[in-house]
C-alpha positions as CSV (number, residue, x, y, z in Angstrom):
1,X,0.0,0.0,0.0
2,X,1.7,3.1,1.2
3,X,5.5,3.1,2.3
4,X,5.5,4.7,5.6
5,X,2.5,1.9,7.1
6,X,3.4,-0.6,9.9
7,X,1.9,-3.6,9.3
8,X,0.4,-4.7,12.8
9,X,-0.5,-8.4,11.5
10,X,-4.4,-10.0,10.5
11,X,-7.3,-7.9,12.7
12,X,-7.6,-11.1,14.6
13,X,-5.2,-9.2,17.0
14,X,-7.4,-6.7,17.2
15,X,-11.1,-8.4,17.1
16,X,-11.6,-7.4,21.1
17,X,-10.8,-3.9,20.5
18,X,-13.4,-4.2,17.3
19,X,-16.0,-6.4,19.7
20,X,-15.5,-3.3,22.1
21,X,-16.0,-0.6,19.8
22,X,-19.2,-2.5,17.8
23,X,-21.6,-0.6,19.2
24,X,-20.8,2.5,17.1
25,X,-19.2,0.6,14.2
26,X,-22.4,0.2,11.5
27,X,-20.1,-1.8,9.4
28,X,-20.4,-5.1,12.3
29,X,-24.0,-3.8,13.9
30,X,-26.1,-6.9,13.9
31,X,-23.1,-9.6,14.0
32,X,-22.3,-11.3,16.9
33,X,-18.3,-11.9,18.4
34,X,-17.3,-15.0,16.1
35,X,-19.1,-13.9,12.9
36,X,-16.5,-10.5,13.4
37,X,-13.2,-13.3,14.2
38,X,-14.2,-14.7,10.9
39,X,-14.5,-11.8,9.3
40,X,-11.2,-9.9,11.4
41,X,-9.1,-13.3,9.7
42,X,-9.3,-11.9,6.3
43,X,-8.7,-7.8,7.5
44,X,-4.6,-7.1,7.8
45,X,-4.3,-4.3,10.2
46,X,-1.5,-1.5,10.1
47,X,-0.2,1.7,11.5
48,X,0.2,5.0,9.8
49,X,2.1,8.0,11.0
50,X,0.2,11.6,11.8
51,X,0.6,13.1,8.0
52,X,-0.2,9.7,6.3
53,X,-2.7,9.8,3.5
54,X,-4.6,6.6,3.7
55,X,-6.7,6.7,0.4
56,X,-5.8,9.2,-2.5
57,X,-8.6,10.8,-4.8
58,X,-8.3,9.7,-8.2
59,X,-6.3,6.6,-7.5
60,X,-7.2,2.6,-8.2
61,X,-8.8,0.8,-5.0
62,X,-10.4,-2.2,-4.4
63,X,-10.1,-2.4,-0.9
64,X,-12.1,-0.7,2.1
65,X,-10.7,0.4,5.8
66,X,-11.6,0.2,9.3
67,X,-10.2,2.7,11.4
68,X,-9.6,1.1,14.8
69,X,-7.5,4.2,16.7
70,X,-6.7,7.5,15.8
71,X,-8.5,9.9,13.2
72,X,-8.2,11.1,9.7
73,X,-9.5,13.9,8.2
74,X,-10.9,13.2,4.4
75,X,-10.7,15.6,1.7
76,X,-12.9,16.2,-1.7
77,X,-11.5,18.3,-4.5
78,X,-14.1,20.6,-5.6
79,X,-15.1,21.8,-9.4
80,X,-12.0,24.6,-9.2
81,X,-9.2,21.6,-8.1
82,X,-9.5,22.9,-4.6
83,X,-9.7,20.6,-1.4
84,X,-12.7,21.0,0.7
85,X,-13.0,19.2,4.1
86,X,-15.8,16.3,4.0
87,X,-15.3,15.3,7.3
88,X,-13.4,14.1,10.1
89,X,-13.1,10.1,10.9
90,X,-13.0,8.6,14.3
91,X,-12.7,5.3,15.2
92,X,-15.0,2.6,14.1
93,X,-15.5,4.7,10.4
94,X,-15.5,2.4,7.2
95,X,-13.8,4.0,4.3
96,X,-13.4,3.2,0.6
97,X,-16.8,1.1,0.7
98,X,-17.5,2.1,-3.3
99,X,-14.1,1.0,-4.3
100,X,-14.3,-2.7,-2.5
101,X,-17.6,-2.7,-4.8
102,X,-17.0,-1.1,-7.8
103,X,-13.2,-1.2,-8.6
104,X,-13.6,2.7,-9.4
105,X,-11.0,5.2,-8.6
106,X,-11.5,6.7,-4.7
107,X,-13.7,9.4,-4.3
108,X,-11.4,11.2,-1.7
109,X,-8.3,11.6,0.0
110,X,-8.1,10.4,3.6
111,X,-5.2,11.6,5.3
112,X,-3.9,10.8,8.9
113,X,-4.6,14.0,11.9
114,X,-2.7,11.6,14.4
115,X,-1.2,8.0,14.6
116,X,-4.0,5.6,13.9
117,X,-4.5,1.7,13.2
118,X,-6.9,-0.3,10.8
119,X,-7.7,-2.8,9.6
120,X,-8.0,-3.3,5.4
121,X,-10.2,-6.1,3.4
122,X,-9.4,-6.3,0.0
123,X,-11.2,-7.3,-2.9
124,X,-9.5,-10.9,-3.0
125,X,-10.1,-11.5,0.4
126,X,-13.8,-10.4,0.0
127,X,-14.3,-13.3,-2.5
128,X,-12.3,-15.7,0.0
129,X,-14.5,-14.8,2.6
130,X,-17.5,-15.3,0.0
131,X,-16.4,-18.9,-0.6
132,X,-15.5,-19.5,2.8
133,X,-19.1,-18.7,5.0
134,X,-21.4,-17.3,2.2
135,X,-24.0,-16.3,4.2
136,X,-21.7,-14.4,6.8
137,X,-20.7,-12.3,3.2
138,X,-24.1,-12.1,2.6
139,X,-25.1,-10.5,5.6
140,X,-22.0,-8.5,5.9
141,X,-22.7,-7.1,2.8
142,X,-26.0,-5.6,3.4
143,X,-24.7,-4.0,6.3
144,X,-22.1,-2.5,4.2
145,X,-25.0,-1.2,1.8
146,X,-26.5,0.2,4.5
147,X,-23.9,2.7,5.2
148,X,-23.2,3.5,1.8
149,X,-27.3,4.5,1.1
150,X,-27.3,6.0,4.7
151,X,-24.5,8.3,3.2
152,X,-25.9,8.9,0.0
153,X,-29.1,10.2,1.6
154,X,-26.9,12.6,3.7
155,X,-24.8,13.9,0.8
156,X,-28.5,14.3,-0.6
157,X,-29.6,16.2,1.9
158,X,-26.4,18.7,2.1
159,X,-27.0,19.0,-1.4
160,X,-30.5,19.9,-1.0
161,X,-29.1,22.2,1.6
162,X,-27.2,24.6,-0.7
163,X,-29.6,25.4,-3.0
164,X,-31.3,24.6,-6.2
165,X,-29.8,21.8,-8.9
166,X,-30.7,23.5,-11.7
């Protein structure tokens, strides 16, 4: 991925500290401890630096993050090729959803405000994890929908927001 990342081993080191945190993590809302092990033994976690940019508009992806620690601050370039703050990401925050889907270029930048770990699941590994407990995919997707239409309504709504379309 990105030189300056630590890798911290699979996200089966880290499935208490994702059990822990579940409660505000949509992405693992309605799956209980050992459907997120089996999920955690396909997720490689690492470590990035303060500075780090995670995910880089424009660029190839086919793999989403889990932020476990820290927080990262993600960026949108705007009609006149100038960045404009989306949001800020706290722990428990899915990221690159579209890409894991689609195979599309990301949608933003994400760059690291202060040391944080996650935990990745790539494409291949999605497809492992498919073969491997089908229904647990099955489920885990349609949670992963859910975020992605929950934020589509909100970008719809901010749009709505700032005036007329047309």
């Amino acid at each position: 991925m990105y030189p300056n990342l630590e890798s911290l081993g699979a996200a089966t080191a880290f499935v208490d500290e994702i059990v822990d945190i579940v409660e505000s993590v949509p992405l693992f809302q309605g799956l209980d401890a050992e459907e997120i092990r089996t999920i955690a033994q396909f997720m490689p976690c690492f470590g990035a630096p303060s500075g780090e940019t995670l995910l880089r508009e424009g660029e190839p992806g086919d793999y989403l993050l889990l932020l476990l620690t820290g927080q990262a601050q993600v960026w949108k370039r705007d009609g006149k090729g100038q960045n404009r703050k989306i949001t800020l990401v706290t722990p428990g925050t899915t990221l690159g959803e579209m890409s894991l889907i689609d195979g599309q270029p990301r949608f933003a930048t994400c760059i690291t405000t202060m040391p944080v770990d996650f935990a990745v699941l790539r494409r291949d590994d999605f497809s492992r994890l498919l073969e491997t407990a089908p229904r647990l995919c099955a489920k885990f997707m349609l949670l992963l929908l859910q975020i992605m239409t929950q934020r589509l309504r909100e970008t719809s709504n901010r749009m709505l927001q700032l005036g007329p379309l047309v």
